[in-house]
C-alpha positions in Angstrom: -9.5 -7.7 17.4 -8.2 -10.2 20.0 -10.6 -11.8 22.3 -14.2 -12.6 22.9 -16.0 -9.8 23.2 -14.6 -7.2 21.1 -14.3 -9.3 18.1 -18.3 -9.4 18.3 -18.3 -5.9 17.8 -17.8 -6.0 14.1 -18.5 -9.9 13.2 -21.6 -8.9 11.7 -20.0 -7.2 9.0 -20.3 -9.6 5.2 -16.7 -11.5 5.2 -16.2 -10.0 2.1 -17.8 -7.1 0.3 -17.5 -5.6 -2.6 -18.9 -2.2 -4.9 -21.5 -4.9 -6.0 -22.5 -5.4 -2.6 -23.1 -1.4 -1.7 -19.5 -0.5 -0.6 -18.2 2.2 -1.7 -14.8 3.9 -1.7 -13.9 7.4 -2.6 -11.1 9.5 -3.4 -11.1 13.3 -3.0 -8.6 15.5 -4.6 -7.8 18.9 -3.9 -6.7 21.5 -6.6 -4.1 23.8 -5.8 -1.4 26.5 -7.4 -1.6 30.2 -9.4 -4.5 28.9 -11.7 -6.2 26.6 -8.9 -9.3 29.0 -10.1 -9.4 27.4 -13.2 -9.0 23.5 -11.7 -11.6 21.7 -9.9 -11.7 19.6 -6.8 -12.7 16.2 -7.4 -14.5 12.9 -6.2 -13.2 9.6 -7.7 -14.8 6.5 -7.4 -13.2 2.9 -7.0 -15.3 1.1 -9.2 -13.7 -2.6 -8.2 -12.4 -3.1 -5.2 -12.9 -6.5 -1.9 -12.9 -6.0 1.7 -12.1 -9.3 3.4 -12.6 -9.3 7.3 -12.4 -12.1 9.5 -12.1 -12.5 12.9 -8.7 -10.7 13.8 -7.7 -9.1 10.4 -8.6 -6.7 7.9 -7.3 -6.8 4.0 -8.2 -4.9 1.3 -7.4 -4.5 -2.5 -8.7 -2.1 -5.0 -7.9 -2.2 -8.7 -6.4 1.4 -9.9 -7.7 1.1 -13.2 -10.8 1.0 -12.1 -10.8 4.6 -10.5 -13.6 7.1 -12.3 -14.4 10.8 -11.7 -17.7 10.9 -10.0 -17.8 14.6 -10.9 -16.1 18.0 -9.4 -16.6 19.7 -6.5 -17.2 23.4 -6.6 -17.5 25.3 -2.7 -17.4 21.5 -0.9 -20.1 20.3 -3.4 -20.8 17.7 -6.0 -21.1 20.2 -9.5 -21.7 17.2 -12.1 -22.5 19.5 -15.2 -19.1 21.1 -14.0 -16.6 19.0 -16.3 -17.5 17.6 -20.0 -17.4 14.2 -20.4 -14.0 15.0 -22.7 -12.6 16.5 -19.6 -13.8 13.8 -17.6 -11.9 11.1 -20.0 -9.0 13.0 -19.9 -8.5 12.9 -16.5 -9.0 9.5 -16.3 -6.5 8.7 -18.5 -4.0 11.1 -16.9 -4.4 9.4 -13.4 -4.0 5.9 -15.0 -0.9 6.5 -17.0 1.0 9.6 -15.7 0.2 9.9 -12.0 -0.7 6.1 -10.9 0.9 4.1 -13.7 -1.8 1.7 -13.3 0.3 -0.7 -16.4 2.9 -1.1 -13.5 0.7 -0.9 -10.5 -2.6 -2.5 -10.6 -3.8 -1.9 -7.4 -3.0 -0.7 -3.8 -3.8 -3.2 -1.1 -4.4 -2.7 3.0 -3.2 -5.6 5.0 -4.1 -4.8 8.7 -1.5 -6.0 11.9 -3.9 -5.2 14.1 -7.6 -4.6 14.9 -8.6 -2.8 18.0 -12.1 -2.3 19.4 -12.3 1.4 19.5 -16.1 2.6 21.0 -18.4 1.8 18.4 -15.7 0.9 16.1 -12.2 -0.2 16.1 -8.3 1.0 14.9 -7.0 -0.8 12.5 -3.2 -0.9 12.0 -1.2 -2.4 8.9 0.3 -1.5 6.1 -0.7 0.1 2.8 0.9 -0.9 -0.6 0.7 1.7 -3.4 2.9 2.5 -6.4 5.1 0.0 -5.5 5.7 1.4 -2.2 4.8 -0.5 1.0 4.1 2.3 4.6 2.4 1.9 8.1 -1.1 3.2 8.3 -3.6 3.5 10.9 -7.4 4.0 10.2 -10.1 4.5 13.4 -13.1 2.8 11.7 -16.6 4.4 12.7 -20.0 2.9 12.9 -22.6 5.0 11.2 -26.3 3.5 11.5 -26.0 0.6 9.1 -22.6 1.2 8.0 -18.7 0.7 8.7 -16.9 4.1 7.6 -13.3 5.1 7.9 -11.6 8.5 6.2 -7.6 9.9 6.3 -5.3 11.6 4.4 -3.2 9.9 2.5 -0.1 11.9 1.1 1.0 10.2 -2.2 4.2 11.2 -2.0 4.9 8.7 0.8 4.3 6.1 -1.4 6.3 7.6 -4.6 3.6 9.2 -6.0 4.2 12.9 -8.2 0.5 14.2 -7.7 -0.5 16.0 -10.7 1.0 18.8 -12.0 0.7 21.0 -15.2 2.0 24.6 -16.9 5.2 24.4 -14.5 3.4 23.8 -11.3 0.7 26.8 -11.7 -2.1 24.2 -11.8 -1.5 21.6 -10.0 -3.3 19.2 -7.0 -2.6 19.0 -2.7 -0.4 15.9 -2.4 -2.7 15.2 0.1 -6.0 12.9 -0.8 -9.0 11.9 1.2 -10.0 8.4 1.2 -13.2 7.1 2.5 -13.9 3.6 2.8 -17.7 2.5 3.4 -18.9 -0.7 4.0 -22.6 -2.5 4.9 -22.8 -4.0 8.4 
């Protein structure tokens, strides 16, 4: 943000913040395909990650690696006993090394060009680095109580990403993720 007043309106956020700190960013995947009735949705969490703001800029940088399965989500709800923990390690290891190549691409980072007071929140434009691949993104950042909260859909294909796939594409997940970012004010 640019100027006096609506800077204020988000200065009171922690410079920098962190999972340690009570952030918290998710990742929701969506199954789809023939056998989709055998798949499970699911809710990652980023277990190390930083949110820097300052005055007129926003970065961001979370470590891929660090990506977990909170559990799946069965009818738009958490089903923790859904998935073994096997299943769960498995999947982990798949979205490391074969969708995310996390050995080649550590982390995604958000750098912002722009910060615009937006009601209770602000817009933040900038730009998005993931699997190597650099794209514009916009994000309208929402106050809620005692938090900082944005969501989108990110396709992974715009950044070169092959979402998961298995038994020639009869099982397989959306290209489209949800991301929510959440952050103490």
């Amino acid at each position: 943000m640019n100027g006096g007043a609506s800077t204020a309106r988000y200065t009171t956020l922690v410079p920098k913040v962190n999972a340690s700190q009570g952030a918290e960013a998710r990742v929701f995947t969506y199954k789809e395909g023939l056998l989709s009735t055998v798949a499970h949705d699911l809710e990652l969490t980023a277990g190390r990650f930083e949110v820097d703001w300052s005055e007129d800029r926003v970065t961001a940088t979370f470590d891929l690696g660090s990506l977990r399965v909170l559990h799946a989500v069965v009818n738009g709800q958490a089903a923790p006993n859904a998935l073994s923990a096997h299943d769960l390690e498995k999947i982990e290891q798949t979205l490391a090394n074969d969708v995310l190549h996390t050995s080649r691409h550590p982390e995604a980072r958000f750098e912002s060009s722009s910060v615009t007071a937006s009601g209770d929140g602000f817009m933040l434009r900038g730009t998005l680095t993931l699997g190597g691949r650099t794209d514009e993104l916009s994000a309208l950042v929402r106050r809620d109580g005692t938090r900082y909260t944005t969501e989108l859909l990110l396709d992974q294909r715009r950044f070169g990403i092959t979402p998961y796939s298995a038994l020639l594409g009869a099982l397989k997940l959306k290209p489209e993720v949800r991301v929510r970012v959440s952050v103490p004010v």
